[in-house]
C-alpha atoms as one frame of an Amber mdcrd trajectory, in Angstrom:
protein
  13.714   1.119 -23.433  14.244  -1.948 -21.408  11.535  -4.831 -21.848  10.451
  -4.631 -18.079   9.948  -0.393 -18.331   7.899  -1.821 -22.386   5.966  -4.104
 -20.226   4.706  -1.195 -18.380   4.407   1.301 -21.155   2.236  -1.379 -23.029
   0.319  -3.211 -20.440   0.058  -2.043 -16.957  -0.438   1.833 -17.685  -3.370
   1.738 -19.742  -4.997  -0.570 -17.202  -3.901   1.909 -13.842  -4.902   5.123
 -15.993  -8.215   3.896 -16.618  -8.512   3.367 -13.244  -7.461   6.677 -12.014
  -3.758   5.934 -10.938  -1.325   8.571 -11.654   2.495   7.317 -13.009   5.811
   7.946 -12.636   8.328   6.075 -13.773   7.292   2.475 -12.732   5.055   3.706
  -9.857   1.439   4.493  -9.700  -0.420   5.752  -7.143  -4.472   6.224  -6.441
  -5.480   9.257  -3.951  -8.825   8.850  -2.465 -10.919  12.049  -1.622 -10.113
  12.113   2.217  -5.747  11.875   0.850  -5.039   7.699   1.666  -3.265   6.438
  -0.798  -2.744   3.560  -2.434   0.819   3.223  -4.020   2.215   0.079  -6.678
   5.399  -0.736  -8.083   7.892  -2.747  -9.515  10.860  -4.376  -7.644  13.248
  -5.862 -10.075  15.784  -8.958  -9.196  18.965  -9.713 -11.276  18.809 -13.613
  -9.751  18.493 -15.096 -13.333  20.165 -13.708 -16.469  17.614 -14.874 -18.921
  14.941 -13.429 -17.491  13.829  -9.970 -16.068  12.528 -11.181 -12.551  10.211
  -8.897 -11.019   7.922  -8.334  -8.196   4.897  -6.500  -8.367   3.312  -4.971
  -4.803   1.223  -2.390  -3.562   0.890  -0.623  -0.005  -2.000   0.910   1.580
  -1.371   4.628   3.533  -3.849   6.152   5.223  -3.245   9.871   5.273  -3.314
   9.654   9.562  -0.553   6.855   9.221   1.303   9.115   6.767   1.248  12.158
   8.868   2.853   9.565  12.078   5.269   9.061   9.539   6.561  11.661   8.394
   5.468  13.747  11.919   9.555  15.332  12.157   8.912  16.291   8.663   9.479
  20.175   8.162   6.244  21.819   7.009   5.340  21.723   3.158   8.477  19.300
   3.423   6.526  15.776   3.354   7.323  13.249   0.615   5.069  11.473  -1.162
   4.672   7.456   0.099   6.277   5.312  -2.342   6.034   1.890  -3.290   7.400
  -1.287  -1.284   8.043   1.588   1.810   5.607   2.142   4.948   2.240   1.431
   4.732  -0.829   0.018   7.090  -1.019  -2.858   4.656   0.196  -4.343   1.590
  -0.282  -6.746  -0.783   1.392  -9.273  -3.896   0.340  -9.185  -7.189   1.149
 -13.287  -8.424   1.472 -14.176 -11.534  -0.604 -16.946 -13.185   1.637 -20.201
 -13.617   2.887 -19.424 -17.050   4.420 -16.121 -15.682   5.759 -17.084 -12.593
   9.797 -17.295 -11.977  10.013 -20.034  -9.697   5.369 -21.794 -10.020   6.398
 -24.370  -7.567   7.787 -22.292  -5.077   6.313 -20.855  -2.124   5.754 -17.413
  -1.391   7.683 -14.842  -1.753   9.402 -16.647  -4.237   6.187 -17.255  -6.168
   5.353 -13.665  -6.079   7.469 -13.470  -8.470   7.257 -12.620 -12.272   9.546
 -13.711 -15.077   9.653 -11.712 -18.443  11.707 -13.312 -21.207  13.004 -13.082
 -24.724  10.010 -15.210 -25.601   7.027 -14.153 -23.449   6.806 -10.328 -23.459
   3.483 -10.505 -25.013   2.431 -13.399 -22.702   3.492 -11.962 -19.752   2.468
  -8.713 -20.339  -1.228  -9.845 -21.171  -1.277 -11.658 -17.788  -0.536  -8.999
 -15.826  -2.769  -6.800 -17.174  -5.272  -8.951 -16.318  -4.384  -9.998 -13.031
  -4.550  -6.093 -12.666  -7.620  -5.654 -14.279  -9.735  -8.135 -12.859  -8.084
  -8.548  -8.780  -5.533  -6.178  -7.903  -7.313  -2.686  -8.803 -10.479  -3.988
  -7.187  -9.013  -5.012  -4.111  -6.930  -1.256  -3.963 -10.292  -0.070  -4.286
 -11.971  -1.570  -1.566  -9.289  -1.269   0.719  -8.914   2.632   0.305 -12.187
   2.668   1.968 -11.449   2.802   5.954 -14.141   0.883   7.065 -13.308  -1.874
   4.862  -9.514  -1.528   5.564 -10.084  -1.658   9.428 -11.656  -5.026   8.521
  -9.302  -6.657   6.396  -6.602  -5.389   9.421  -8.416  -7.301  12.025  -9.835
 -10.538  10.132  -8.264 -10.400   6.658 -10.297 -12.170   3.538  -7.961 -10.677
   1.038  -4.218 -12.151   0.390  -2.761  -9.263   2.267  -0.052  -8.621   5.327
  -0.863  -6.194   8.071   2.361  -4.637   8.768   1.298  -2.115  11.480  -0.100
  -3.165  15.484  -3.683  -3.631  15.356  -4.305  -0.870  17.959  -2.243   1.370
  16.217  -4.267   0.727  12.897  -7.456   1.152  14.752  -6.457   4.645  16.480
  -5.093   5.816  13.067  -8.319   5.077  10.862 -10.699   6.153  13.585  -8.425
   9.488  15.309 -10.034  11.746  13.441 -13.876  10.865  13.879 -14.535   8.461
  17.114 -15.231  10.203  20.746 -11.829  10.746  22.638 -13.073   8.289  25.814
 -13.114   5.665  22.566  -9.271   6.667  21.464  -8.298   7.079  24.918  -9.444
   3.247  25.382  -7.704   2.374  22.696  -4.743   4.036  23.729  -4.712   2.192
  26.634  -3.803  -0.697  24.586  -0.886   0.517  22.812   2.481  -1.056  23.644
   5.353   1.133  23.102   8.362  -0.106  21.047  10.834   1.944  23.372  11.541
   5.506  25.286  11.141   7.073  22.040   7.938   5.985  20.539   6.162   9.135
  20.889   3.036   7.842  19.089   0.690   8.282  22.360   1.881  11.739  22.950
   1.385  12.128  19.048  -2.296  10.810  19.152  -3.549  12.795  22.038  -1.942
  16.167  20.027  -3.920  15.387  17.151  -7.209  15.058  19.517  -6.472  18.022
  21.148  -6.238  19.896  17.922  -9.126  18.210  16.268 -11.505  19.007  19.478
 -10.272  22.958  18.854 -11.471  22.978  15.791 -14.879  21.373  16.220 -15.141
  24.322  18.878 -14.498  26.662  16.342 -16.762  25.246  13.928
């Protein structure tokens, strides 16, 4: 076993499963009851050959967003979001000092976490805790929409939006606001070309939803 895939065996597992993440491989992923998700892993670097460099990062996708995504998909055909790919938001997890690759340097460089002949057990211990204590409270809180549409518009938390405002604000609220409210924000949405469908997309899933609230 190589020390970084150790590392995770011994430190960061037992702190995600007791939270409720489910592994594989250096993944793990936390499905909230309405399907967001909230997905973490590893990236690894080979910029220093005594040392495994790593980043460690987690996205936020709402199950709206992941449906945009994946909208070509064939049905039962959807993948699973995985870590460092799309998501409404993300965040670093930074290492303390003594566990840092480059402690002077500024992000993303300092994002980044060095694991050495001589610090497995140091390094390891920090992360967990880092984990423990910040990064699976702030995955909780931010699988929560209401909370997530916040940290989108004003964010508190050391996170990057990396979808349009509007766009986060339709997705989060498409499935439960009044149409004229969507419709408004639709108004708002700037296309990225010809074939950004995600207006003709939005007023579908309205359409659909209002059907079934006839139904019911």
């Amino acid at each position: 076993m190589s020390p970084l895939n150790l590392l995770v065996e011994q430190h960061v597992a037992p702190v995600m499963k007791a939270a409720g993440f489910k592994r594989s491989g250096r993944t793990f992923r936390l499905v909230a009851g309405n399907g967001d998700q909230a997905v973490l892993g590893f990236a690894r670097h080979y910029t220093d050959p005594g040392a495994a460099v790593f980043d460690v990062s987690y996205g936020i996708v709402p199950a709206p967003y992941w449906e945009w995504v994946n909208r070509h998909a064939a049905d039962g055909d959807s993948r699973a979001p995985v870590a460092f790919g799309p998501a409404v938001l993300s965040g670093e997890v930074v290492p303390p000092p003594h566990a840092a690759h480059a402690p002077d340097a500024g992000m993303p460089f300092r994002a980044r976490w060095a694991l050495r002949a001589d610090n497995g057990l140091v390094c390891g211990e920090a992360l967990a805790a880092v984990l423990h204590e910040d990064t699976v409270p702030q995955i909780v809180h931010l699988l929560d929409r209401s909370n997530l549409l916040r940290e989108c518009r004003r964010p508190a938390l050391p996170v990057v939006r990396r979808v349009p405002l509007t766009r986060v604000e339709i997705l989060l609220r498409v499935d439960e606001a009044p149409v004229e409210e969507i419709e408004s924000l639709l108004a708002d949405v700037r296309l990225a070309g010809p074939g950004d469908q995600f207006i003709t997309w939005t007023r579908r899933r309205l359409t659909a939803r209002n059907g079934s609230d006839l139904e019911a």
